[in-house]
N, C-alpha and C positions, 0 to 999 in steps of 0.2 A: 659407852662407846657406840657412835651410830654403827646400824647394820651394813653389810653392802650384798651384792647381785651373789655373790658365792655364801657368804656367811647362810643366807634366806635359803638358797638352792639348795644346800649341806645339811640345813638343820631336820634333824631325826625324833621322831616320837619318842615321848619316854613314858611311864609307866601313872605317869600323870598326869594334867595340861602343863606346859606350860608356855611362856613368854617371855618375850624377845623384844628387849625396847629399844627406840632406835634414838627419840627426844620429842621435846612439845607434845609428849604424850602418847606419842604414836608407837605403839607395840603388835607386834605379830605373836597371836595366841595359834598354837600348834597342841591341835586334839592328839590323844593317846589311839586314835584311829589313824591319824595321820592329815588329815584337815589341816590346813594351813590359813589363816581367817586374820586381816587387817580390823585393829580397833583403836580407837580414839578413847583415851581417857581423858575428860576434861569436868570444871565446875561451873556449874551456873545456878546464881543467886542463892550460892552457900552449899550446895547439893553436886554432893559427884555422879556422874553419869561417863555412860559408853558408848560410843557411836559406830556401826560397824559401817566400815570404807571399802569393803569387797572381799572376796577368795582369793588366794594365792593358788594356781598362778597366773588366774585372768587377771587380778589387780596385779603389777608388780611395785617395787620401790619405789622409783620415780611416779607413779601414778599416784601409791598412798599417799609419799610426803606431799603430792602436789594435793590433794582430798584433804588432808589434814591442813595442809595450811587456809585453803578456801575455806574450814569450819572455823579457822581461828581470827577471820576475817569475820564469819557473821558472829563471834565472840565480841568481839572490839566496837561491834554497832550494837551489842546489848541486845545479840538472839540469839534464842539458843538452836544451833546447828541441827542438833535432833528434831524439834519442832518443824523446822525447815525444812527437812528431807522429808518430814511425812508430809508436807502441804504442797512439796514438789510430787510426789507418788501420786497424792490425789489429785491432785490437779492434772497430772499424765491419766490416769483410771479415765478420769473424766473427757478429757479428750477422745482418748479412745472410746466412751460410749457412746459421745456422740458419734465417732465415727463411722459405729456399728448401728448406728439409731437412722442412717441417712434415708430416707426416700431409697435411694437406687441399691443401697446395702439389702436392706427388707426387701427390696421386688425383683431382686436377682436370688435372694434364699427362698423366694415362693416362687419362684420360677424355675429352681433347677429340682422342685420336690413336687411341682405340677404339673409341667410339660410334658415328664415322659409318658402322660395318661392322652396325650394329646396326639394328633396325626401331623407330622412333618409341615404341613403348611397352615396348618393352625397353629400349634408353635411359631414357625416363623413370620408369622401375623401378626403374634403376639409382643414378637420380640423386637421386630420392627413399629410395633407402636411405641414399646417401652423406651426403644434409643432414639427416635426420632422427633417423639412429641413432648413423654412425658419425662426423661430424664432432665433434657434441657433448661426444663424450668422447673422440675421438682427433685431432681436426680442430689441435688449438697444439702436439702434442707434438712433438717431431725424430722421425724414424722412427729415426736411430742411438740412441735411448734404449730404443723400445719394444720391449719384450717378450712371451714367449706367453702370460703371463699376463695383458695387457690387451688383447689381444683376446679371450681367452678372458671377459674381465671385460664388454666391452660387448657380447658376446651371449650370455651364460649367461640374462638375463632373458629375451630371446624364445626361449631353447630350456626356459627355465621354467616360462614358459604354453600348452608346448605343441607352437609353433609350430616344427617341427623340421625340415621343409623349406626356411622362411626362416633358419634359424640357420645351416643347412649353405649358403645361397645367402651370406650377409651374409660366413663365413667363409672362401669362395671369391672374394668379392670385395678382404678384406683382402690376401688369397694376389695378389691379381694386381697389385693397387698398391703391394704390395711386391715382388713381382715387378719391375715395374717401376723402382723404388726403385736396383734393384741395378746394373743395367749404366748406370746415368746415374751412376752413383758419389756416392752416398747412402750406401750399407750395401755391408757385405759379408757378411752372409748373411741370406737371408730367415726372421726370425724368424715369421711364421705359417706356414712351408711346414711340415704334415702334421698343421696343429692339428684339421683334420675329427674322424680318428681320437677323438678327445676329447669330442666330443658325441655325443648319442646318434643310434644310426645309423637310417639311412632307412626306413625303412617301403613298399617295393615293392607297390605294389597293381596287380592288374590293370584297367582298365579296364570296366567293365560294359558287355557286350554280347551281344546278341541272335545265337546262332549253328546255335542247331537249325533243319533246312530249313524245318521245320513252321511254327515260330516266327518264322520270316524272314517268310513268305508271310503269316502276320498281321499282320505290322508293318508291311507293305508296303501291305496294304488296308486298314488303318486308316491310315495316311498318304494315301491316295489318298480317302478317305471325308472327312477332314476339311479342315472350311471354317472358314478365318482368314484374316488379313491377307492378301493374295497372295504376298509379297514371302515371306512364314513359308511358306505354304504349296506354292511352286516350290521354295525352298530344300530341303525336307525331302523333297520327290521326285524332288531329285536328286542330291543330297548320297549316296545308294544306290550312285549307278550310277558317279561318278566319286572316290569314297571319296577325295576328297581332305582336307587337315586342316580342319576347317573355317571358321577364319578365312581361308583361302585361295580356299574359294567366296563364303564372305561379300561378302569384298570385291571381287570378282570383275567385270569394265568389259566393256562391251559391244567393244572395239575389241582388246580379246585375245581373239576368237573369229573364226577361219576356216573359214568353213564349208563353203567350196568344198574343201579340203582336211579337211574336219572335225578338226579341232585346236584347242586348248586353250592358248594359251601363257601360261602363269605367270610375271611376270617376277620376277628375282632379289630384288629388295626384299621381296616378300613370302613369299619360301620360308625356311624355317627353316635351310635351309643354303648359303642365298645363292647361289643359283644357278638360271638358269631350268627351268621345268620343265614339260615337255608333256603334254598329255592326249589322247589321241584321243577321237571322242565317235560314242558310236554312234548306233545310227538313231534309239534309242528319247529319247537325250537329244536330239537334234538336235530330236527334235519337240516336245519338252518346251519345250526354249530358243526357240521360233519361237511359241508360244503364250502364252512368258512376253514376247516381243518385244509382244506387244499392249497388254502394262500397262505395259512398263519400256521398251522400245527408242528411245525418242526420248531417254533419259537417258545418262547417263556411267554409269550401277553396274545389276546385273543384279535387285537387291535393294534397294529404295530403302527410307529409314524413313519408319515411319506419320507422323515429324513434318514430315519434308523429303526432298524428290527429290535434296536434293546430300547426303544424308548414306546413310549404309546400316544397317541391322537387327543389333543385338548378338546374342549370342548366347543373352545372357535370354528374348527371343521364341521361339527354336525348342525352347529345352529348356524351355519353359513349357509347348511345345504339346505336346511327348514327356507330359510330367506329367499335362495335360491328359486323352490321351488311355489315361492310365493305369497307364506305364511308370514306376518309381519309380527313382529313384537306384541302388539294387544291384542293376537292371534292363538298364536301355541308357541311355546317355551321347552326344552329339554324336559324341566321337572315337569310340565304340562300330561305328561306321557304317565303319573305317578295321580295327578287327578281325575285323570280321563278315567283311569282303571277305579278307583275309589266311587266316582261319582256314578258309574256304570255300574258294580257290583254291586253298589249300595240297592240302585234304583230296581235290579235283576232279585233283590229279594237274599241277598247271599249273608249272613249272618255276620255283624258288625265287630265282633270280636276276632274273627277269622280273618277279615278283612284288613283289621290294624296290626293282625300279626304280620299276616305277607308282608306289608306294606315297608314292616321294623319298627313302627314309631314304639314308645317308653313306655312301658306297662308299666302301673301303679305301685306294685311292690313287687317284691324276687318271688313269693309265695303262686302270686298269680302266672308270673312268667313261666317258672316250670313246670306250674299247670298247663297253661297254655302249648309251651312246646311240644308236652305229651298227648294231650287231647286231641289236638288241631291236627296233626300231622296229615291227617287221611283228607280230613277237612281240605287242609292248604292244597293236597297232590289232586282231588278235584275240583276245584276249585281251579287251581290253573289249564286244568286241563279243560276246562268249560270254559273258561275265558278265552283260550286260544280257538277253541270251536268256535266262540260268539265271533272273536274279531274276522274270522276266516269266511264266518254268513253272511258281516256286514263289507266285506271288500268283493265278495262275489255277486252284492245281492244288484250292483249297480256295473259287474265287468263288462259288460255289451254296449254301453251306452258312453 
């Protein structure tokens, strides 16, 4: 007797499986747990087998019979239905791995376990190359298809116009999401590793900057002569003395200064090599920063913008005021302010190791670094404080004239 929608609902565990046929083979087997489980009994080529057609009560009756009868369909063409359902499973697996295999799959799962080591607009740099250039033409493909020649094909065009720094950034980026790609067992070899080599190569330029004494001591009083925003004009008279990078004074908060201790502490989000970094500050900035306390010190930033006190001064305003004041582009440059300092201690005798700690660049390994930190410390605090006497001889040594 076929089952129906109540007979299925009603039926109760018993103390052993049992089953509930309903016809064409189609029985509802009912665990002694209480499981309720559609199955197919059927024969093919002499051989009884079982086909399970779902759970009770996601499957329900009209779903089974209608499962049972589509198996009894690929009966009648001489296939066996079980075969069928594993080549439909694999073939869905399959599917989905390529789904999970895409280009843009792999460089959004290396992107969301990379970025957070990254500063907000390097992240969004990144993320905007990713959906702008390289998704578009590499974002559907499997990475186990792709070749050097397609990435080599979606940025031939930006290294076509030109733009040869972004080509070598875009092709360091595919390099690392395929990178990636590899130990998640995606690929087994990274087809962009050593595609650089391929484009054309970098273009080294040094920095423009102001390094004769002479030259320094004019720079320094026409900085000190000119009148602009405040915020431009503290920044660029001190920007000198503690030659740091300069989005890092930029952004610089009144609650990372100690001044009983005169110190500087930079914390790690905003150092290019993610890690904190100290400044000692000597007299002459201490006095500089207590004068700028008078326009900014009730704020959060040392450098507030001319449109709002919660935001801070790009870098457009200070190298507007460099322009202004008549230094051109193959002149001096903001970082300019980072080799002046480099090229003048060096030349002053001041010890090359001391030198590249100020500075922050990337010590060789962690061992030497917290060597360094601890050693140098007295090092760095005179050190600055000699630097700011040298710049203060060379802007006086010419104020009459």
């Amino acid at each position: 007797m076929p089952l129906s929608d109540i007979s299925v609902r009603n039926a109760k565990p018993q103390q052993k499986p049992a089953k509930l046929f309903d016809g064409g083979g189609l029985f509802l087997f009912i665990a002694p747990t209480g499981g309720k489980m559609w199955r197919l009994k059927y024969r093919f080529q002499g051989k009884e087998k079982l086909l399970a057609l779902g759970v009770y009560p996601d499957v329900g009756l009209k779903e089974a019979r209608k499962r049972r009868d589509e198996a009894r369909e690929q009966l009648a063409m001489g296939n066996d239905p079980g075969e069928v359902k594993k080549e439909i499973r694999a073939t869905a697996r399959a599917v989905e791995r390529e789904r999970q295999n895409t280009f843009e799959v792999a460089a959004r799962e290396w992107f969301a376990s990379y970025s957070p080591a990254l500063t907000p607009k390097h992240a969004a740099k990144l993320q905007r190359y990713l959906d702008t250039i390289l998704f578009p033409y590499l974002g559907n493909k499997s990475v186990t298809d792709l070749e050097p020649s397609d990435f080599l094909g979606v940025i031939r065009p930006t290294e076509n116009k030109g733009h040869i720094t972004t080509a070598h950034k875009l092709m360091q980026l595919c390099g690392q999401v395929m990178k990636y790609a590899h130990p998640t067992g995606r690929i087994r070899y990274n087809p962009a590793a050593g595609l650089s080599a391929a484009l054309q190569p970098l273009r080294h330029e040094n920095l423009a900057a102001v390094t004769d004494p002479g030259d320094i001591g004019r720079l320094l009083r026409d900085l000190d002569a000119y009148a602009g925003f405040p915020s431009i004009t503290a920044f660029l008279r001190i920007l000198p003395y503690v030659f740091t990078r300069p989005s890092e004074l930029r952004r610089a908060e009144w609650s990372e200064f100690n001044f009983t201790e005169a110190l500087w502490r930079i914390p790690a989000s905003r150092m290019k090599m993610r890690r904190q970094h100290t400044v000692p500050l000597s007299l002459q900035v201490i006095g500089k920063l207590e004068e700028l306390q008078a326009f900014s010190g009730s704020g959060q930033y040392l450098f507030p913008s001319v449109r709002a006190r919660t935001a801070i001064i790009s870098d457009a305003g200070p190298l507007a005021a460099l322009r202004r004041l008549g230094y051109e582009s193959g002149e001096m440059c903001l970082h300019g302010f980072r080799a002046m300092a480099s090229t003048r201690l060096n030349e002053l005798g001041y010890r090359a190791d001391v030198i590249e700690a100020q500075l922050a660049h990337k010590e060789p390994d962690a061992v030497r670094l917290a060597y360094n930190r601890a050693e140098y410390t007295e090092e760095r605090r005179k050190l600055m404080q000699e630097w700011a006497d040298y710049l203060d001889s060379l802007k006086a040594s010419r104020a009459g004239m």
